[in-house]
N, C-alpha and C positions, 0 to 999 in steps of 0.2 A: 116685573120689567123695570129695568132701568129709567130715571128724569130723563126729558129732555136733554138737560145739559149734561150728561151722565152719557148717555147713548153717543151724542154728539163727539164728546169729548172722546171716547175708544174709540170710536169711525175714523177721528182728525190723525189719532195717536197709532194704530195699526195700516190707514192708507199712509200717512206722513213717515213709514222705516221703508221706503221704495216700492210698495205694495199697490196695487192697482185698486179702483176701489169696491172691482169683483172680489177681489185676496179678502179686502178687511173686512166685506159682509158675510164672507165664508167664516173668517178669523169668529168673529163676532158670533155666528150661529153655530159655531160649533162649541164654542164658550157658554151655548147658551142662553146669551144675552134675555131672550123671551122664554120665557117658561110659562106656557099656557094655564099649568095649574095655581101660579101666583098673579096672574093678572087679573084683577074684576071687571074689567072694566074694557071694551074695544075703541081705541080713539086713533086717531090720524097718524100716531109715532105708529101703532104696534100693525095696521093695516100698512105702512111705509116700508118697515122692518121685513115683513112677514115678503112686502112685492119686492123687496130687493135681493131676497132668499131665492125664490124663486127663479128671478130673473138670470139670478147666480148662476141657480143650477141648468137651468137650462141653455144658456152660456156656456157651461162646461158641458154638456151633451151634444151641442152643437160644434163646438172643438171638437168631439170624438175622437178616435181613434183612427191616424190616417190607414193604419194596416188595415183594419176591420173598412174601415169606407173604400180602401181600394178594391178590397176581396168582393165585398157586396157590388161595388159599379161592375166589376167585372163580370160578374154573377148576370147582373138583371140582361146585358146586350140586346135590350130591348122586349125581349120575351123570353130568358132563359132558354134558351137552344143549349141543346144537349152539348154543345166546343164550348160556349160561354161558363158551364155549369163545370167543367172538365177545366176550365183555364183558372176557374177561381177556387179549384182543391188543390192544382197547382201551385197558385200563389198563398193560399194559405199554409201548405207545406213547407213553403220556402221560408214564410214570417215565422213559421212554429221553430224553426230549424233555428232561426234567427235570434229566437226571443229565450230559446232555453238557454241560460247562460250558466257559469261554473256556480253563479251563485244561486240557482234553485236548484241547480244539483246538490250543492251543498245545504241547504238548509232542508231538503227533500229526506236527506241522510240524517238530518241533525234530529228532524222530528218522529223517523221513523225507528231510531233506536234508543229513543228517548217513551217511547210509546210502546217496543216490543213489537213493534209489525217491521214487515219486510219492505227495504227502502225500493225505489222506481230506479229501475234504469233509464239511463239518458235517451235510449229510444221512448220508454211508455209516459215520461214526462213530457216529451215533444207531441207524441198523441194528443195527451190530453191537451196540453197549449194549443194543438191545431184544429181540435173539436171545440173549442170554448171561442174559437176565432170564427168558427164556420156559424155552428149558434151564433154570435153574436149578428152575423153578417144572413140569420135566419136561413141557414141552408143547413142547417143539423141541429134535431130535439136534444137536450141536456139529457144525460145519460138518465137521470132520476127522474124523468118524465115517463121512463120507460119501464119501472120497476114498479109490479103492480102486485108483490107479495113478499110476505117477513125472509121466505128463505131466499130470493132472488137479494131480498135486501143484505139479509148476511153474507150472500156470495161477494156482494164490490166490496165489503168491508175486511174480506179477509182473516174475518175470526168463524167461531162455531158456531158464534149466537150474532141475535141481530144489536144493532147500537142503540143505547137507553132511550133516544128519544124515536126511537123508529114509530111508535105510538103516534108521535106527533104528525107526521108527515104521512099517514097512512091513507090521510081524506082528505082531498084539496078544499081550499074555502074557495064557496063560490063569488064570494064580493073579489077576491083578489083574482081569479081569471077572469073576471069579468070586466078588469080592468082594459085591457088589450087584448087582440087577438092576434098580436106579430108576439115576436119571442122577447122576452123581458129583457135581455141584454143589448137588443138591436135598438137607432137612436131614434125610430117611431117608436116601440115600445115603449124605450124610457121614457117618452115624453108626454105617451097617454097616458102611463099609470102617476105619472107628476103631475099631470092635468085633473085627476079624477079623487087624488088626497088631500084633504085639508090639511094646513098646516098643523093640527094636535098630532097627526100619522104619520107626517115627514117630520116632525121632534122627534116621534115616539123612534122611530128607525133610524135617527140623529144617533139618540140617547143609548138604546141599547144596541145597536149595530158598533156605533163606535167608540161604545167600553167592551164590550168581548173582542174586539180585534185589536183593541190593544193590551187587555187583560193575555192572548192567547197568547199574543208573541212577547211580551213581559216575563210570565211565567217558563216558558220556554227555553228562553238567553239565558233565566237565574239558575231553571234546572241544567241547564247544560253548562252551564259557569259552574257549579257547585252541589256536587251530585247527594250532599249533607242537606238539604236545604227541602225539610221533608213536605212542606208548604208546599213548594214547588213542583216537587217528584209527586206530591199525588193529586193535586191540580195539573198536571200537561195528563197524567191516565184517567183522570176524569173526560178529561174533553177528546181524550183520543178516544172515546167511545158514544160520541156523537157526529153530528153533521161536521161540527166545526174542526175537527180532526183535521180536514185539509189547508188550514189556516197555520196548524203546527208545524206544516212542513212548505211552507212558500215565507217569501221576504214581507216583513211587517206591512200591512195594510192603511196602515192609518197612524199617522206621527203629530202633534200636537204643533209642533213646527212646519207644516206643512199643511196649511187650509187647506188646501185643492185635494186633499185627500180623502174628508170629509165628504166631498159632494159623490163620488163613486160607490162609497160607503153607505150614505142614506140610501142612494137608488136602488142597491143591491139587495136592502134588508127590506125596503118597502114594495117589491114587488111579491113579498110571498112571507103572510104573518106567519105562519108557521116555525120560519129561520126565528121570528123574534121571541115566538113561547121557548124553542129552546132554546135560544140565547138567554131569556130572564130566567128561565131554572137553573141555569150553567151556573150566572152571574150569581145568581143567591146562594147557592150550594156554597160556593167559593167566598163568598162572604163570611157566610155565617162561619166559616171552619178557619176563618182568617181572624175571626172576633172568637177568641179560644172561650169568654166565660157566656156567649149566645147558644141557649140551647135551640131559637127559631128564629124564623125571620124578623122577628119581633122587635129581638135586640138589635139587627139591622138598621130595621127602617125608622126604628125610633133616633138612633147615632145621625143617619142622613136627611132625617128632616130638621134635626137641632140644626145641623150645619148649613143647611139649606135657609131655614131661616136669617141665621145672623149674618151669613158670607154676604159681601157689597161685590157682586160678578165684577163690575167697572175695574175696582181697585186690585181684584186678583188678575185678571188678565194683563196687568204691571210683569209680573213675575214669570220667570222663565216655566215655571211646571204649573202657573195656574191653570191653564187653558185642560190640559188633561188631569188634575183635580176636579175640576166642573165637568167637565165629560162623563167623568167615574162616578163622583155624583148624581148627575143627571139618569145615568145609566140604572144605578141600583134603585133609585126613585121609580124610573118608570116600568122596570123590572116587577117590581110589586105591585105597579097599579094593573098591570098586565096579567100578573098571575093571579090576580084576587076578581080582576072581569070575565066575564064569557065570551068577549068579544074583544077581538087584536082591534076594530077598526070603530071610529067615533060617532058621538052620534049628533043630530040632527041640528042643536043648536051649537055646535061647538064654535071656538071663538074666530073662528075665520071663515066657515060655510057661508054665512050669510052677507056678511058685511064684506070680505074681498074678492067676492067670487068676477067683480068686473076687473080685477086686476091680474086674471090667472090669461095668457097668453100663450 
């Protein structure tokens, strides 16, 4: 963790470029700034830090989504009557209609023949837009809550076989349902499974949520920039045969210039560890095949702890590409402590359970 006047001085230096000073604790945490595995110590800065993370995020969950908030008021009309439940597939159609623009058609096309599957039509991209608006608005299960066997799983994917991490996702964990019982994209859901994580678990879904979302659409631009670029061409077929496949084909998720990106980002990955085991296998595969003389993860995580140690977070987030240098960082670090545990979620004494649990709201 950052001095005092080290923390102070990035807060003055990110809210002071026109930034609110929700922007610069986003800016700041997704830089980073706390890294639970380098601090010893719980004091007054890292319990401040940790409440204003939150507060962030939950500030941006309360903004929500006006589509999704209109679709859901329209929905509840006090007791869902069957006109009310009829008005608000209506208006979710209309937002879906709305929101599919030329450019997730385009990039829908961009990742599907860059992957070898067959692109969406502008009608079944508008579907799914208007099923991920109704979920969120809790009035339709995510298709994959509905898929309770390998060849149902091969069927959405569109090949003969199932996707490499189908494994992972075969058995729900029970600590992460047991988070909420609304639907994880809805702004009760997101706000109970925020309430019920310690700060090491929204890092951990910081870290590795928002290095594979930017690892997926990086890879993607290069291979489609430069179809020679054989790093790239077999990293987008890597990941076109897992979950994160539908990240190859929508608009980048998470931009380093763009705090407020981050905070959609944790929520996403910290509602369901699972997303995060295969995102840390993703991430290390692709490591190691990027570091040509690594024959394990070895050589890895040995390269990102050197760098971990001597980088001063403060003086890189100066720099236009530090902020996602520390992300990617952060990401392959926690990638291996994740793949090397039994368990996505932490445990009993970790550094914010105890000490700032009067500050979670």
């Amino acid at each position: 963790m950052a001095g005092l006047h080290d923390y102070i001085e990035s807060l003055a230096l990110r809210a002071g470029q026109g930034r609110s000073t929700d922007e610069a604790v986003l800016t700041l945490f997704m830089a980073g700034l706390l890294q639970p595995r380098n601090t010893p110590c719980v004091n007054e800065l890292t319990t401040t830090h940790i409440a204003s993370v939150r507060r962030a995020l939950n500030k941006w969950i309360a903004s929500g989504d006006r589509d999704r908030d209109r679709i859901s008021s329209v929905a509840t009309d006090g007791s869902y009557t069957e006109s009310a439940l009829d008005a608000a597939y209506s208006e979710a159609e209309k937002v879906s209609k709305r929101r599919t623009s030329k450019a997730k058609v385009a990039f829908d096309r961009i990742g599907a023949e860059l992957s070898g599957t067959t692109p969406r039509t502008r009608e079944e991209i508008r579907t799914a837009e208007e099923q991920a608006y109704l979920s969120a608005a809790q009035l339709w299960s995510p298709l994959w809550d509905h898929i309770d066997d390998e060849r149902r799983r091969a069927e959405i994917w569109g090949t003969d076989s199932a996707p490499l991490d189908a494994n992972i996702f075969r058995n729900e964990c029970q600590i992460c349902t047991s988070r909420t019982k609304h639907m994880a994209g809805s702004l009760i859901g997101q706000r109970e499974i925020l309430a019920s994580a310690c700060f090491c678990e929204i890092n951990r879904a910081r870290a590795i949520g928002g290095a594979i979302s930017m690892l997926v659409a990086g890879v993607r631009d290069a291979a489609h920039a430069d179809p020679s670029d054989s790093f790239a061409q077999a990293a987008v077929q890597l990941i076109a045969n897992t979950v994160f496949r539908f990240l190859l084909r929508d608009i980048a998720k998470v931009s380093p210039d763009q705090p407020g990106s981050i905070a959609p980002c944790t929520l996403f990955f910290l509602h369901d560890c699972r997303l995060l085991r295969s995102a840390a296998a993703t991430l290390m595969q692709l490591a190691i095949w990027k570091i040509e003389t690594a024959e394990d993860s070895s050589a890895v995580v040995a390269v990102a702890r050197a760098m971990d140690e001597v980088f001063h977070r403060p003086s890189i987030l100066r720099s236009a590409d530090g902020i996602g240098m520390l992300l990617t960082l952060d990401g392959t670090l926690e990638a291996d402590e994740l793949l090397q545990s039994n368990s996505a979620h932490c445990h009993s004494s970790c550094i914010d359970r105890v000490y700032t649990s009067a500050f979670r709201q």
